[in-house]
Backbone bond lengths (Angstrom), bond angles and torsions (degrees), N, CA, C in turn:
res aa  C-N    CA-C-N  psi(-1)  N-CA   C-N-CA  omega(-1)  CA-C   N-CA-C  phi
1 X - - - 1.459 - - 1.527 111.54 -
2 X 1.951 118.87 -55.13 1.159 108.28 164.50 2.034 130.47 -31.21
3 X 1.540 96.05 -46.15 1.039 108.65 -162.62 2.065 100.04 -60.80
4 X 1.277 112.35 -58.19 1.362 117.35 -174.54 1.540 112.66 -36.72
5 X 1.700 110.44 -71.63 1.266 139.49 145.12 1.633 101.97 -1.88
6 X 1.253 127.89 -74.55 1.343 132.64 175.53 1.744 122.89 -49.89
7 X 1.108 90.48 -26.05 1.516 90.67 -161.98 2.250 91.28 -104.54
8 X 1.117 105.60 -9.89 1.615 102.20 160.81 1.424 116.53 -86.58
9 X 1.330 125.94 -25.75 1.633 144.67 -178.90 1.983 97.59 -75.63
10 X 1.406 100.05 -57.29 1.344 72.09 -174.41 1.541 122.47 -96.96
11 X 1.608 119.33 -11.62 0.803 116.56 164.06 1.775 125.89 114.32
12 X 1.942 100.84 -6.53 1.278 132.65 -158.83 1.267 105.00 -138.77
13 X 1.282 130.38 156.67 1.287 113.32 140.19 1.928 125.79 -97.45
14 X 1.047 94.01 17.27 1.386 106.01 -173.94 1.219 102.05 -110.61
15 X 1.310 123.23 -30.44 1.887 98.34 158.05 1.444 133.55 -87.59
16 X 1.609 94.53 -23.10 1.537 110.87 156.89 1.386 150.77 -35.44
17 X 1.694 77.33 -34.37 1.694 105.61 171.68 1.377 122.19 -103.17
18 X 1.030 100.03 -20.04 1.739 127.43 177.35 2.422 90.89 -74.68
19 X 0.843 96.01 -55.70 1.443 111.37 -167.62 1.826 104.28 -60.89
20 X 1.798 112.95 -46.85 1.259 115.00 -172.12 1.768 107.58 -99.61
21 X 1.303 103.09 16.36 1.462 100.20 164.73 2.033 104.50 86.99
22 X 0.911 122.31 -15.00 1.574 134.87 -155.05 1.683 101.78 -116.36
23 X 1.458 106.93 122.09 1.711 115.95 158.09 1.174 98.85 -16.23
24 X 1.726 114.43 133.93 1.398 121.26 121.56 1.776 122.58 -17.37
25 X 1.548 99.71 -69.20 1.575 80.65 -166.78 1.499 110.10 -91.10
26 X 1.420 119.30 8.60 1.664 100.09 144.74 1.304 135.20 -64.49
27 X 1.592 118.59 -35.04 1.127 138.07 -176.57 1.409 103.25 -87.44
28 X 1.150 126.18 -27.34 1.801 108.75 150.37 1.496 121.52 -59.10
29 X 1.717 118.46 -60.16 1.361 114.72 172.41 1.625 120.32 -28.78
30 X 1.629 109.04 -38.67 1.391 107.39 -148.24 1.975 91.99 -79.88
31 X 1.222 103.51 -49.66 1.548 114.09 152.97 1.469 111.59 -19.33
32 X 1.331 113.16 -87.55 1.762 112.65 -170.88 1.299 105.74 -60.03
33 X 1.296 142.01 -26.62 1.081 134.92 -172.17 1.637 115.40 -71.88
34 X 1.665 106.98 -56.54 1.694 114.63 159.31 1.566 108.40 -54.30
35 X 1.400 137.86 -35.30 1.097 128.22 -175.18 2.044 103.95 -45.28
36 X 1.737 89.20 -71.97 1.200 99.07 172.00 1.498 136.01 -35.24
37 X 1.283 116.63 -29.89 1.263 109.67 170.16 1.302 112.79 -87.54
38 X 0.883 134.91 -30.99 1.670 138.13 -157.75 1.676 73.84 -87.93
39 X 1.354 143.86 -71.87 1.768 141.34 -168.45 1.513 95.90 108.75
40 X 1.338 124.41 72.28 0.938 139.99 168.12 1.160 133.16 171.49
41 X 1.136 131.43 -173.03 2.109 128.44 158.76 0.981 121.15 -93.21
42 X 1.517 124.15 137.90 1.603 121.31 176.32 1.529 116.05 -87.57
43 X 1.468 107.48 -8.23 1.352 104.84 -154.53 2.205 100.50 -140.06
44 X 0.796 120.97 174.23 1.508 123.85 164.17 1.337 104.78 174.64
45 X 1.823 102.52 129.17 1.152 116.24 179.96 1.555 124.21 -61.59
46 X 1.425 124.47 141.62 1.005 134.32 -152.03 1.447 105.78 -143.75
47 X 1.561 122.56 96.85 1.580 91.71 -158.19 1.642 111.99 74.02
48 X 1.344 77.38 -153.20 1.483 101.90 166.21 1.261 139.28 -101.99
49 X 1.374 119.21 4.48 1.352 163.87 168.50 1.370 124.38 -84.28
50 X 1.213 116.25 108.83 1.687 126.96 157.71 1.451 113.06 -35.87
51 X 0.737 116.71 131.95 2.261 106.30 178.52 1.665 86.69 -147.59
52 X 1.711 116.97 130.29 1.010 102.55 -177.55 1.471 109.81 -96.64
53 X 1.468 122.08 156.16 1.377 123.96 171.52 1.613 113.94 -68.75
54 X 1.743 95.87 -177.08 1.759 101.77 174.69 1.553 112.10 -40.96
55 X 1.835 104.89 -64.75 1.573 102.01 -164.23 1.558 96.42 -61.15
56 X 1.530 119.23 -41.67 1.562 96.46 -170.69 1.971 108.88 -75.17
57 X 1.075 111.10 -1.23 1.759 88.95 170.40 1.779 118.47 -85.82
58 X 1.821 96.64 -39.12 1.355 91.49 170.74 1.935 115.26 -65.43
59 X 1.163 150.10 -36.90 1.605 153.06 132.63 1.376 82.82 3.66
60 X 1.160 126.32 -81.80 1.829 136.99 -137.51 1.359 115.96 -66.20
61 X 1.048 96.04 -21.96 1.896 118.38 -151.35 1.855 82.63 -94.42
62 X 1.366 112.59 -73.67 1.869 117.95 159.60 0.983 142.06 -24.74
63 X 1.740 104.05 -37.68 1.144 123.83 176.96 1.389 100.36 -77.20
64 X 1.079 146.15 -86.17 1.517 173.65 126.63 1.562 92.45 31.27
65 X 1.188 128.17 -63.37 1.517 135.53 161.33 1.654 113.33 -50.50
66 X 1.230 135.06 -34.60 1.330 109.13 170.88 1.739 113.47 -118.56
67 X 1.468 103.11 17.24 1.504 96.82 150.64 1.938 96.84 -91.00
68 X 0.691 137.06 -8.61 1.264 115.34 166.91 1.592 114.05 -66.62
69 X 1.421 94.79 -48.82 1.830 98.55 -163.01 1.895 83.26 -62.40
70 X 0.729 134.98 -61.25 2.166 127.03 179.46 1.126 95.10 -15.19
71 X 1.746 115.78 -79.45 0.880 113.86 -148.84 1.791 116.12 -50.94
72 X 1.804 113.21 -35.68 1.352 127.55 -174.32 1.465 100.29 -41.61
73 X 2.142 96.72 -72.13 1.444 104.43 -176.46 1.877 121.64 -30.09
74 X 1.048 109.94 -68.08 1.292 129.08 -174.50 1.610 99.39 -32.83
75 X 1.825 112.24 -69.14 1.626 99.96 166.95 1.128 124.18 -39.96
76 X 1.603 130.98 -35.62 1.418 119.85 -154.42 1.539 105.13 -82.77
77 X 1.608 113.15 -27.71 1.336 126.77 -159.17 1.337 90.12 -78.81
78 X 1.248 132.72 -57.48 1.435 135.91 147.33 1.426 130.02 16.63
79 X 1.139 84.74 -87.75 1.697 106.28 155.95 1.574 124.88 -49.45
80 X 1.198 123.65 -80.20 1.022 136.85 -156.70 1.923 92.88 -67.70
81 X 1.253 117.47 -19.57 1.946 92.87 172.25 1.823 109.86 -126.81
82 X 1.436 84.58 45.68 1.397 106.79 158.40 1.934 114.11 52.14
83 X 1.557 98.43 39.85 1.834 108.16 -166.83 2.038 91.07 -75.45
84 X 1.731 121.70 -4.73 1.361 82.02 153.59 1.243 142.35 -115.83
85 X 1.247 110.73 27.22 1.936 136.96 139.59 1.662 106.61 -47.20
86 X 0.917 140.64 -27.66 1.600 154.16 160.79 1.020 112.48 -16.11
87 X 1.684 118.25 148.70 1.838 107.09 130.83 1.599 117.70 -75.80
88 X 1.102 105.55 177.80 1.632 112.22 162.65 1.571 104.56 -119.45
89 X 1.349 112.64 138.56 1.286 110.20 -172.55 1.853 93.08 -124.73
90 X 1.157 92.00 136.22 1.717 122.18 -172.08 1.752 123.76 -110.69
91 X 1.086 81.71 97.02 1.889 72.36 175.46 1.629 110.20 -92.85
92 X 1.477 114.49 151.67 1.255 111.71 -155.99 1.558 92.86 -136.94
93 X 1.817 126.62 145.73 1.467 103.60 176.38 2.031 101.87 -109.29
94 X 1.575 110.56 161.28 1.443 116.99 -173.63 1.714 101.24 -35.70
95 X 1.116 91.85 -47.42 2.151 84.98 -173.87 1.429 117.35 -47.05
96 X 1.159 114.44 -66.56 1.524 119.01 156.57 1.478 137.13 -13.83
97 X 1.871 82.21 -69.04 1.647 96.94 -168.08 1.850 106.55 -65.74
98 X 1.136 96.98 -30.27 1.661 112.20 -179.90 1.837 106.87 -49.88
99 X 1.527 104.33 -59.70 0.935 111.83 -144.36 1.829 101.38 -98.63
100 X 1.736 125.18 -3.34 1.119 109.19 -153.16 1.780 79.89 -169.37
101 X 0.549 131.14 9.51 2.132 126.06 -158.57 2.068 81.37 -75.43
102 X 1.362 100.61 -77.18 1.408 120.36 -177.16 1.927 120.33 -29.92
103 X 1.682 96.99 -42.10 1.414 120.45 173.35 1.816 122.42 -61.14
104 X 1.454 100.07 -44.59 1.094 132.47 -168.03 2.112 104.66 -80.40
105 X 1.551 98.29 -53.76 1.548 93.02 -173.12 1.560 105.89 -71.83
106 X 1.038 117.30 -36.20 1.911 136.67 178.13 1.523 90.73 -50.16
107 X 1.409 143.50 -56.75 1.434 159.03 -151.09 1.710 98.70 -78.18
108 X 1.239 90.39 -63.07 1.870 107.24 -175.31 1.715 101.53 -68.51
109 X 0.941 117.71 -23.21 2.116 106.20 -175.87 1.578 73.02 -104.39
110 X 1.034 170.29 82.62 1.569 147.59 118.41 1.465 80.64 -117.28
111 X 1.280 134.76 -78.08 1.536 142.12 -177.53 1.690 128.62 -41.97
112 X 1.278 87.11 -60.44 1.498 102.77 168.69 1.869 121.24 -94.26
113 X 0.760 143.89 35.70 1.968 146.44 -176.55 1.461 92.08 -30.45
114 X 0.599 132.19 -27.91 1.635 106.56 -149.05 2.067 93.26 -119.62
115 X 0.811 128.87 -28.22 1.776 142.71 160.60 1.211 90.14 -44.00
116 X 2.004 103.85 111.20 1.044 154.14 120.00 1.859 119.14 -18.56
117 X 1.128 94.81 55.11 2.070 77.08 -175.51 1.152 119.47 -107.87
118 X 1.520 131.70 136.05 1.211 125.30 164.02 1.572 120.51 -110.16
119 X 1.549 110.79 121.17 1.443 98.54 -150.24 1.957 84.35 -100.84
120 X 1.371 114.83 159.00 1.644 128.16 -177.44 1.283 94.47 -134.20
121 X 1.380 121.84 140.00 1.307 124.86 -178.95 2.012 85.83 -113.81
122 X 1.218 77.41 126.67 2.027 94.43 -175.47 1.623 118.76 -124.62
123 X 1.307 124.82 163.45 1.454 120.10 178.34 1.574 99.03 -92.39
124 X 1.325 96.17 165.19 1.957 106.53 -170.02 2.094 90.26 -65.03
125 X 1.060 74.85 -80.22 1.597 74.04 175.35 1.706 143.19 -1.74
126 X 1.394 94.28 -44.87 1.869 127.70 157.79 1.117 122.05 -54.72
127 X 1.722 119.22 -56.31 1.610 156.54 -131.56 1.500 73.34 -70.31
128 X 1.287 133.30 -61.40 1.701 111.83 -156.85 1.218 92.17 -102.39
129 X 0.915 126.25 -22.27 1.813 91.71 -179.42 1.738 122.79 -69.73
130 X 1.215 103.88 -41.67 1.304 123.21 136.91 1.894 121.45 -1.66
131 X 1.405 97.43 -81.39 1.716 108.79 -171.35 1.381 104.07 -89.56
132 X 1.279 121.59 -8.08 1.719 123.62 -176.56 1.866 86.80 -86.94
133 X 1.148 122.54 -28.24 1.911 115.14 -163.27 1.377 95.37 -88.12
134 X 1.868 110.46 -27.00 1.413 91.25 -169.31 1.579 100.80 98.53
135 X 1.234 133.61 8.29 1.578 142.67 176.94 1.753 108.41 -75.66
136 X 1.613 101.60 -46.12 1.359 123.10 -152.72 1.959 85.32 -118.49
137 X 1.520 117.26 144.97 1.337 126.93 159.87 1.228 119.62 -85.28
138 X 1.795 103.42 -35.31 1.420 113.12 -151.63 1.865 105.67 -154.09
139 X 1.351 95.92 123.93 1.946 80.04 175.28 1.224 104.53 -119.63
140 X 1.931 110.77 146.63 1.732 104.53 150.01 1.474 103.76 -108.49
141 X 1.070 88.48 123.53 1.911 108.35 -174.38 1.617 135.52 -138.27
142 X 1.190 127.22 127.74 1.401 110.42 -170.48 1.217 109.23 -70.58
143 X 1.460 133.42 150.42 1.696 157.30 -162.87 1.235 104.12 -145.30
144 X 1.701 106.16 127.65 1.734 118.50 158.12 1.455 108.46 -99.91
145 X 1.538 100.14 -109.74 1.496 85.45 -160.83 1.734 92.75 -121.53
146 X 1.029 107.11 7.75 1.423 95.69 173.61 2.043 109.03 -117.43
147 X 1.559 71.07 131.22 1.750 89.40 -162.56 1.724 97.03 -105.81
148 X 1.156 122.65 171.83 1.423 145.16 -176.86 1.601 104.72 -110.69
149 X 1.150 119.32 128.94 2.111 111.52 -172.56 1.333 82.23 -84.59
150 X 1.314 150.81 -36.80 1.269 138.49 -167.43 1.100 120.32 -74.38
151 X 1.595 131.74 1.68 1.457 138.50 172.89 0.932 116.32 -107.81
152 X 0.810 123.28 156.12 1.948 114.97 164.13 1.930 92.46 -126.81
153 X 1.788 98.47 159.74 1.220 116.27 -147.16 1.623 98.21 -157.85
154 X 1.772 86.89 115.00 1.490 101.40 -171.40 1.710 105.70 -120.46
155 X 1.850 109.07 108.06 1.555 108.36 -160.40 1.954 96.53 -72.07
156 X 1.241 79.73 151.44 1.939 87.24 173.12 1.591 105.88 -107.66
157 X 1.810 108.52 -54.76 1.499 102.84 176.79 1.811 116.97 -141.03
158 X 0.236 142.28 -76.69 2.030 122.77 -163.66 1.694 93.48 141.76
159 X 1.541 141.46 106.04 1.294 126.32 144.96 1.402 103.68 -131.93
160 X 1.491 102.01 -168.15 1.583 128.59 -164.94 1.183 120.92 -160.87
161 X 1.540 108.26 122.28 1.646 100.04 174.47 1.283 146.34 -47.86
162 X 1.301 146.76 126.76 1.433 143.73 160.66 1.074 128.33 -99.43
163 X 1.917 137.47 144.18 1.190 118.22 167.04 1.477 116.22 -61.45
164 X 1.137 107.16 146.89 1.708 122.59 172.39 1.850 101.18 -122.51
165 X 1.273 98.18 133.22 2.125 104.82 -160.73 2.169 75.48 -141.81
166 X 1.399 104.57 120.00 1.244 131.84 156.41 2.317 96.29 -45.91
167 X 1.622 97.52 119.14 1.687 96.55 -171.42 1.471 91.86 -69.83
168 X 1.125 135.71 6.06 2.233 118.01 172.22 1.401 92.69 -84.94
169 X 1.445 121.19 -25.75 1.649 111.10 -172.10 1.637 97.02 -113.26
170 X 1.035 145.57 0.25 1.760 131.16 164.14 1.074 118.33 -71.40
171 X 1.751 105.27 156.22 1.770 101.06 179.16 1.081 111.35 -116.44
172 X 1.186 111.24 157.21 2.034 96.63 171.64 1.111 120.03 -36.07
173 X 1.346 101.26 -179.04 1.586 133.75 176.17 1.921 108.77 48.03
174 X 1.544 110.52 -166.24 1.576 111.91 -153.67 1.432 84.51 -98.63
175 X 1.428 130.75 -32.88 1.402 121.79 -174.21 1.635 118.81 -64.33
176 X 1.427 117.20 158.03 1.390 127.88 173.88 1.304 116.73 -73.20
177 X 1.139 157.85 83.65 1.583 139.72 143.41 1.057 125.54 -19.08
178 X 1.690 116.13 78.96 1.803 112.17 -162.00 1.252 97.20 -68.69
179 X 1.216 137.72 -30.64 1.663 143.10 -170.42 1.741 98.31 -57.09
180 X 1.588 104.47 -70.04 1.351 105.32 -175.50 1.470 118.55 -65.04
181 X 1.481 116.02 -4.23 2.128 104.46 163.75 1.496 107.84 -82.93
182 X 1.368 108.53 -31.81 1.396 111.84 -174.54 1.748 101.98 -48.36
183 X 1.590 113.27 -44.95 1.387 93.98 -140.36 1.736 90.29 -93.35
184 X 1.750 121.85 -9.17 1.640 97.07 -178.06 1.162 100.04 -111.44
185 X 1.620 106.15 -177.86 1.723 117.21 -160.63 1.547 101.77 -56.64
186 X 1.083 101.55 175.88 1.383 117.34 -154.45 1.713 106.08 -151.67
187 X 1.511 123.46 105.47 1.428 107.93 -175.36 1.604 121.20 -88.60
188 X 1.149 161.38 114.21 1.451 159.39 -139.41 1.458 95.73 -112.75
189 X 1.501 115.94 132.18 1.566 132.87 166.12 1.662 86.45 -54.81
190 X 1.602 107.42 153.72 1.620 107.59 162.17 1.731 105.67 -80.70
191 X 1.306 105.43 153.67 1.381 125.78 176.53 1.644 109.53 -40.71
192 X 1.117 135.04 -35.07 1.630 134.60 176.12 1.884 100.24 -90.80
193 X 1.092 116.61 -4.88 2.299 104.15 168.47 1.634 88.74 -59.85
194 X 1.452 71.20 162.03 1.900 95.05 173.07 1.469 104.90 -55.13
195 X 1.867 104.96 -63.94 1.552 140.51 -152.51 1.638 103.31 -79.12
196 X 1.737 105.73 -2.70 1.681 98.14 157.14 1.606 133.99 -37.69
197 X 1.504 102.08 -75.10 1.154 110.90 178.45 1.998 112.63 -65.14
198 X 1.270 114.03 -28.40 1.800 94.49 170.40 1.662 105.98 -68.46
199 X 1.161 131.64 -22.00 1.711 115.34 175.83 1.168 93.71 -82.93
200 X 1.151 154.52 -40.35 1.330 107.66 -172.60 1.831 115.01 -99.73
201 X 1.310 105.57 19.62 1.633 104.65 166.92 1.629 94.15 -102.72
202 X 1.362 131.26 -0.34 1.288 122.78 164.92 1.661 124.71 -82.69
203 X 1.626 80.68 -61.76 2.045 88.24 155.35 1.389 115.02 -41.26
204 X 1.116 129.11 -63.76 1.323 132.81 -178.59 1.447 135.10 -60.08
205 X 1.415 93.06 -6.44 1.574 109.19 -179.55 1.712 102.70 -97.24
206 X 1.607 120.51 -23.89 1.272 106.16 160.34 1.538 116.88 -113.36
207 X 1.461 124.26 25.33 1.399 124.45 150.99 1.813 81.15 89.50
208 X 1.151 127.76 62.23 1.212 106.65 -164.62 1.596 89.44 -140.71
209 X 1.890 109.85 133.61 1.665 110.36 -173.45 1.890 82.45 -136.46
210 X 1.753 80.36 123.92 1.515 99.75 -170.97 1.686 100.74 -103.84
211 X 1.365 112.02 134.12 1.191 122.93 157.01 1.951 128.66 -30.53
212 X 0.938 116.50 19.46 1.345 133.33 165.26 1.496 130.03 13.76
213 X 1.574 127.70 28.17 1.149 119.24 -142.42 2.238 109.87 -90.17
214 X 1.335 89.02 -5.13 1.429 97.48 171.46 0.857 119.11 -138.77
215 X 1.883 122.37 161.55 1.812 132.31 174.34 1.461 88.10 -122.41
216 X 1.528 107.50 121.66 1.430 92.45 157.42 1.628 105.34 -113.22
217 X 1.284 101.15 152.88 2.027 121.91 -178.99 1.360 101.52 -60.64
218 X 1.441 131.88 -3.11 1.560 120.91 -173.54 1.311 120.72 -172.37
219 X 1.188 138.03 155.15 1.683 130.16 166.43 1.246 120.31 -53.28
220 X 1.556 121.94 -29.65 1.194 107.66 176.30 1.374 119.12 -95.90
221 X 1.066 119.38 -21.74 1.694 126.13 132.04 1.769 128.47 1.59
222 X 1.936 80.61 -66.40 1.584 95.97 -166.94 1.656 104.21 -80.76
223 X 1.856 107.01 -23.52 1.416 74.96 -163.38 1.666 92.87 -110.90
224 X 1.236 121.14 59.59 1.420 130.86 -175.77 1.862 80.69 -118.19
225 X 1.626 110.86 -59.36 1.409 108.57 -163.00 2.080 101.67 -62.68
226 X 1.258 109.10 -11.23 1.349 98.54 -176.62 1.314 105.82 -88.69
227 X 1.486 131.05 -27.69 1.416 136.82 178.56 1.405 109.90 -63.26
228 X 1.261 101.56 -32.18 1.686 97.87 -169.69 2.335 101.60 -94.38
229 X 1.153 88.32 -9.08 1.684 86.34 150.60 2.093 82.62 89.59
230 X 1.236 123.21 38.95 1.408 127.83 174.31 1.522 94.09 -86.15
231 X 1.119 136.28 -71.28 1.760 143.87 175.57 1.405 136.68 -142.00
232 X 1.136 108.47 -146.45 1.697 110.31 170.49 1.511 96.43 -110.86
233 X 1.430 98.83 160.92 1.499 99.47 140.46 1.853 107.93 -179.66
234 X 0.989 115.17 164.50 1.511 123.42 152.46 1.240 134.73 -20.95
235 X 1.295 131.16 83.13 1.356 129.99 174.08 1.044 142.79 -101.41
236 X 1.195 152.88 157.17 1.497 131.47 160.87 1.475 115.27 -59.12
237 X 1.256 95.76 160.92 1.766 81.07 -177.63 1.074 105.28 -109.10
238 X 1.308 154.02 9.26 1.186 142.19 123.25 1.694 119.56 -20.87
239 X 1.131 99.99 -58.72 1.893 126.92 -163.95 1.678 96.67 -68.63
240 X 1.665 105.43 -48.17 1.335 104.51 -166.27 1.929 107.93 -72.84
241 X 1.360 118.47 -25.08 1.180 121.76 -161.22 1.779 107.41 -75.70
242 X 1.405 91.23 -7.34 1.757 100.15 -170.13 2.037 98.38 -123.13
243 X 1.439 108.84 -1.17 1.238 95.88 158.81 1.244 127.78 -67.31
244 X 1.347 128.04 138.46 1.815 123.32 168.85 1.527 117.65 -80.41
245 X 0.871 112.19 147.79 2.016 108.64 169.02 1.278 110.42 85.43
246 X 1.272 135.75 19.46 1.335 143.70 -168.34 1.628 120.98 -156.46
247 X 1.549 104.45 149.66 1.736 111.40 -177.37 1.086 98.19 -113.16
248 X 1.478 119.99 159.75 1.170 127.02 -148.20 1.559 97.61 -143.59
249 X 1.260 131.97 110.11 1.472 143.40 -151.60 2.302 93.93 -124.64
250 X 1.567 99.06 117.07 1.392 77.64 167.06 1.361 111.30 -99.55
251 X 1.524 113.67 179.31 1.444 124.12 -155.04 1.928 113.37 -137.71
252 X 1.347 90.41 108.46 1.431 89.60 -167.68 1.583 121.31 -62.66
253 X 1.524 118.23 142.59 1.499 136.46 -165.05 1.593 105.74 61.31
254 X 1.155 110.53 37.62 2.144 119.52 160.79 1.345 89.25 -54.48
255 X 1.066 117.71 125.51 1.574 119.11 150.13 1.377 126.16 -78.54
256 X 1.495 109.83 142.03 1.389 103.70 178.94 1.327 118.43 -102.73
257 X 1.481 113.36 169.92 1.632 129.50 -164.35 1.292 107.37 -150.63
258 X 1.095 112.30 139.98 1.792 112.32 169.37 1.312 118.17 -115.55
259 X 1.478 120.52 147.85 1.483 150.39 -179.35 1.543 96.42 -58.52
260 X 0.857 167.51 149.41 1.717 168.83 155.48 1.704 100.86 -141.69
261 X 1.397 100.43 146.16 0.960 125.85 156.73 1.921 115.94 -95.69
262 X 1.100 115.07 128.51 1.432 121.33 -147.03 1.756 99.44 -130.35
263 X 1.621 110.12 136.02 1.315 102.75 159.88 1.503 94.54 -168.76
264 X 1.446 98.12 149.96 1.779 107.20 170.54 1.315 122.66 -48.89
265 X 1.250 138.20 141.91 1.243 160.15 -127.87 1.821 95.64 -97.13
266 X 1.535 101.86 -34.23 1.694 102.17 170.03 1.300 141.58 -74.98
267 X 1.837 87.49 -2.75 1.340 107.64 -149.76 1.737 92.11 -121.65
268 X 1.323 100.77 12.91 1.959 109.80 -168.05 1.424 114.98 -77.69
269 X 1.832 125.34 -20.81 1.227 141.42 -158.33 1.801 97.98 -106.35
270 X 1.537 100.70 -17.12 1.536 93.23 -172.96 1.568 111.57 -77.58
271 X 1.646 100.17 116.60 1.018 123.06 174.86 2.035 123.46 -39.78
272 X 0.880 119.51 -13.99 1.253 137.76 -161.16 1.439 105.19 -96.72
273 X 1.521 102.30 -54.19 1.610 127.59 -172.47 1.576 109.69 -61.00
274 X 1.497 103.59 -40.75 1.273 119.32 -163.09 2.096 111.94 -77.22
275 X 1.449 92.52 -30.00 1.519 106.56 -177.69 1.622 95.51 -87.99
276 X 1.880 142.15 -35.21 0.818 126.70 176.09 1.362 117.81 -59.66
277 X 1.730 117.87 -53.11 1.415 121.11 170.80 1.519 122.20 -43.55
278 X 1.456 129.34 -27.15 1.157 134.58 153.12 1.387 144.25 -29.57
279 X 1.690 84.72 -65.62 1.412 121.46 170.90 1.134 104.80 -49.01
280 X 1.327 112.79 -69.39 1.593 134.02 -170.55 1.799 95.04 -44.00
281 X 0.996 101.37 -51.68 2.100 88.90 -172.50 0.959 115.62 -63.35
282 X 1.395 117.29 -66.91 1.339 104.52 174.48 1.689 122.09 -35.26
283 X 1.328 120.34 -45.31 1.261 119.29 170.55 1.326 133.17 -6.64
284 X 0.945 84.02 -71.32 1.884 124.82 -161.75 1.441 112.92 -101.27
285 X 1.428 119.72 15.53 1.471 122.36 -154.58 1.930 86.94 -93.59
């Protein structure tokens, strides 16, 4: 049902599937297969757009009605075997933990004493698969624009990358020397960061092949190797504004992303969740 549901929200099945973690052509099979039973189509292209038909709106309307009653059950079961005697287990991503982990647990033991938490520092990438299994209660994680309908997603702050250039290797003034990044090291988010794919749709937006001589596993990783004067690279600017030993150059069309506090849609009524996410803002405000 999630799956159908998904593919009317976004409108594709290729972001749908991209969105619920699952192949394209699984999430087609699962499609033709419900088609087949119901004896009809749920969906017809429109444009470029999925638009669902009669049988698929009445499906939707059913569907939508007993992911609610889940979601009910799930509270009641909740309740009744005492899950808030619990810990809460928290996955947290390097940006965060860098910039707020310390802020956040200091916040949560003044408010909460008696909260059970186990905090996991995780890659964005994880963050939902994670709270969709039921691994994770709660994430702080960076978010673009593709959201999960099964989560709900509470933003904390709004940032954007900047170059960060070690000051033994920066040059004057506010402008970039694309010549001079080209020619020194260069540190690379690893392939699973959020902010992977915006460096290289940034690089690529000025035709630009950087000397590449490191991957680091994390932001605070990257901007440890920039403090110690290893290269440049891409930062948040949060992260970068509190790096030492480094200038900080911004970069026109950075895209932005926000910090969210994140939790499954079953997990939206829990009273616990709702006073931590709180906490958490004020925090960090």
């Amino acid at each position: 049902m999630e799956y159908m549901v998904a593919i009317e929200e976004e409108g594709s099945l290729a972001r749908a599937a991209e969105r619920i973690h699952i192949s394209q052509s699984a999430l087609s099979q699962s499609l033709s297969k419900l088609e087949q039973e119901l004896g009809g189509p749920l969906f017809v292209k429109t444009g470029r757009r999925q638009t669902p038909t009669e049988i698929g709106k009445i499906y939707l309307r059913g569907a939508r009605e007993l992911l609610k009653i889940k979601e009910d059950t799930y509270d009641r079961i909740k309740k009744l075997s005492g899950v808030e005697n619990q810990g809460i287990r928290m996955s947290i991503c390097s940006q965060a933990a860098m910039l707020y982990k310390e802020t956040i647990l200091a916040a949560l033991r003044e408010k909460m004493p008696h909260l059970r938490l186990e905090l996991h520092q995780t890659i964005d990438s994880l963050a939902t698969k994670y709270l969709l299994s039921g691994v994770m209660d709660i994430a702080i994680h960076c978010v673009g624009q593709d959201r999960n309908s099964m989560l709900d997603y509470v933003p904390l702050y709004t940032d954007r990358l900047v170059l960060a250039v070690p000051e033994k290797l920066a040059w004057s003034g506010k402008g970039i020397d694309y010549s001079r990044l080209q020619a020194m090291p260069f540190i690379y988010p690893d392939k699973s960061s959020y902010i992977h794919k915006a460096v290289d749709s940034l690089l690529l937006e000025k035709h630009l092949i950087v000397n590449s001589l490191y991957r680091a596993d994390s932001v605070e990783d990257m901007a440890t190797l920039v403090r110690h004067g290893y290269g440049s690279a891409f930062l948040p600017l949060r992260v970068a504004q509190i790096t030492p030993g480094c200038k900080v150059y911004r970069w026109n069309n950075s895209p932005e992303y926000t910090l969210c506090c994140v939790v499954p849609r079953h997990g939206q009524k829990d009273e616990r969740l709702q006073q931590i996410i709180e906490i958490i803002k004020s925090a960090i405000k």
